[in-house]
C-alpha positions as CSV (number, residue, x, y, z in Angstrom):
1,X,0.0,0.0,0.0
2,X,1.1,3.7,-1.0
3,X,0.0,6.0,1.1
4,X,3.2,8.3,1.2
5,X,4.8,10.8,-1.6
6,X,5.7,10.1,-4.6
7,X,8.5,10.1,-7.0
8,X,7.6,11.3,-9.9
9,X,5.1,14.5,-9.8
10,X,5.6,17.3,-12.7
11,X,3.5,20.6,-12.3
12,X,3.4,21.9,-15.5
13,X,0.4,24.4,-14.8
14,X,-0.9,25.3,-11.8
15,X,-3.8,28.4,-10.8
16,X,-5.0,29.5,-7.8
17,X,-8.8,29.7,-6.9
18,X,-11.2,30.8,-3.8
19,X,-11.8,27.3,-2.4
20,X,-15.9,26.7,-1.9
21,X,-15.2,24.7,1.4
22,X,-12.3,22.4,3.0
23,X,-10.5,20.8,0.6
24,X,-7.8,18.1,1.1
25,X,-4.7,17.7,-0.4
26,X,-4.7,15.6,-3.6
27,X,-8.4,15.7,-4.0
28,X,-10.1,16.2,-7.3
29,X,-11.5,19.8,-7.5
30,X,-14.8,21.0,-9.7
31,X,-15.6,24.3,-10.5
32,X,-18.1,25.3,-7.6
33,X,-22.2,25.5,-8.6
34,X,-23.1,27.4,-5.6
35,X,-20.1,30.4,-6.5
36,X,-19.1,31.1,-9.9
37,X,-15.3,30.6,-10.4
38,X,-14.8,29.1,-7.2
39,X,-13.4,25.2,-6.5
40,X,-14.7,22.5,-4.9
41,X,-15.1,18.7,-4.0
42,X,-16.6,17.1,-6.4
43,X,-21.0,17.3,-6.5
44,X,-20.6,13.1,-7.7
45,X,-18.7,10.6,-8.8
46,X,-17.7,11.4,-12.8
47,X,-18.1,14.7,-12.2
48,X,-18.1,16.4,-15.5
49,X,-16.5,20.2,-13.8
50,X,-13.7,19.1,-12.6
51,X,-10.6,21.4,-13.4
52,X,-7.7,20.0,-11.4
53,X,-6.6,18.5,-8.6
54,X,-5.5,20.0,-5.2
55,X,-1.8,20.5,-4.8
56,X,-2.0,21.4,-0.8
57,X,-5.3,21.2,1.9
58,X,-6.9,24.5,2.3
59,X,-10.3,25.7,4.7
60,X,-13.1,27.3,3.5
61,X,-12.6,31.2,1.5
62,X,-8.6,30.1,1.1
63,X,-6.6,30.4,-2.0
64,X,-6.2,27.0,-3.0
65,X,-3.6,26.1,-6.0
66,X,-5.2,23.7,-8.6
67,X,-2.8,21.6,-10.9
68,X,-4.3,21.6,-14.1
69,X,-1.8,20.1,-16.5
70,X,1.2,17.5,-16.3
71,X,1.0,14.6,-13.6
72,X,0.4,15.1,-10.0
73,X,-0.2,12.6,-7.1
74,X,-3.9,11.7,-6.6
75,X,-5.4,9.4,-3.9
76,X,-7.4,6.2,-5.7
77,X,-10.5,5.2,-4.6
78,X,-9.9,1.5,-5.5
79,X,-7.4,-0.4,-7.1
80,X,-6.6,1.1,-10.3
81,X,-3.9,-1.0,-13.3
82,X,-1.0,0.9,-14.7
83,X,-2.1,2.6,-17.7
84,X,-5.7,3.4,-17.4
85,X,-7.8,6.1,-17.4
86,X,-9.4,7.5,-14.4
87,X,-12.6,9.3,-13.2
88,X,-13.7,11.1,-10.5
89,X,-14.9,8.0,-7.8
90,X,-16.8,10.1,-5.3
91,X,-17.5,13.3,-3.5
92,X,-14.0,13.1,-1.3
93,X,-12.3,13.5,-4.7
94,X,-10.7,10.4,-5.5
95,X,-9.9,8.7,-8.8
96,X,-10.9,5.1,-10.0
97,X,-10.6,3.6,-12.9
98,X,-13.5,4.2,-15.9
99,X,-16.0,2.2,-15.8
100,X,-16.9,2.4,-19.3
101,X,-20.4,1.9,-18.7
102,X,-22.4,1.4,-22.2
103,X,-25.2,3.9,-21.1
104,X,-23.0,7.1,-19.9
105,X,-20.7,9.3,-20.9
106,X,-17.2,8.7,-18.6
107,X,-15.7,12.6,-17.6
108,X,-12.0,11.4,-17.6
109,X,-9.1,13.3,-15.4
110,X,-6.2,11.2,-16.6
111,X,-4.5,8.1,-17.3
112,X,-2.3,6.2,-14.3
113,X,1.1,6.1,-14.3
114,X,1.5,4.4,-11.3
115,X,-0.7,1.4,-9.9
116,X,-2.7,1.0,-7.1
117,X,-3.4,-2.2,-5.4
118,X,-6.1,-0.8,-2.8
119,X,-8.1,1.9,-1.7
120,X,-6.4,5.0,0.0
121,X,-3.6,4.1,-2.3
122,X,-1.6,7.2,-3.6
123,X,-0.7,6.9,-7.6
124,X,0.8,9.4,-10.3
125,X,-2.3,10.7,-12.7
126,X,-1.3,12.5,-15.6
127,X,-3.7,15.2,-16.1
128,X,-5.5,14.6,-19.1
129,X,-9.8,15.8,-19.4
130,X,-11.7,14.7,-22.4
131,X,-15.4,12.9,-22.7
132,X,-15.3,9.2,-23.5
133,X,-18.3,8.5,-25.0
134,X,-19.4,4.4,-24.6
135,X,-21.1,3.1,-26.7
């Protein structure tokens, strides 16, 4: 189990927003609903505003810096294989793999780069959104 840093995190873009609550370090962030251009946790699982991920914990009203692009530590949510790509798994902002589900659209945040064998598990994701529409 991985639960410690990682080797391997590149920040290649990074930008700061008013967080919309707590928000915990490596957790998926969505752009708010409640206060236009603010960050939160995610609403659901496959959340289709995310923007980033959290690079440190903030409270409520703090400034809270949001990689948006390169590869950055994320917490999984289950065990997730080297290689695939990964949705938003709940409201706490953890990744899982997609389930690519034949009646919904999968919101994907990136692609593993490192494994996990277990919930809680730290991993590399390399930021990448798009729509994978399953058909």
């Amino acid at each position: 189990m991985n639960t410690g840093s990682l080797p391997g995190m590149i920040v290649s873009d990074s930008r700061s927003y008013k967080a919309n609550g707590a928000i915990t370090k490596f957790a998926a962030l969505c752009i708010s609903n409640s206060t236009t251009g603010d960050v939160a946790l995610p609403a659901s699982a496959n959340d289709e505003d995310c923007v980033g991920f959290a690079r440190y914990a903030v409270v409520d009203n703090d400034t809270v810096e949001v990689v948006v692009a390169g590869s950055m530590e994320v917490v999984a949510a289950a065990a997730i294989t080297q290689g695939a790509w990964c949705v938003v798994a709940d409201t706490a902002g953890k990744v899982k793999t997609d389930p690519k589900t034949s009646t919904s659209t999968s919101h994907v945040v990136g692609r593993a780069l490192t494994p996990a064998s277990a919930p809680g598990d730290h991993i590399i994701l390399e930021i990448i959104f798009f729509d994978r529409y399953n058909a």
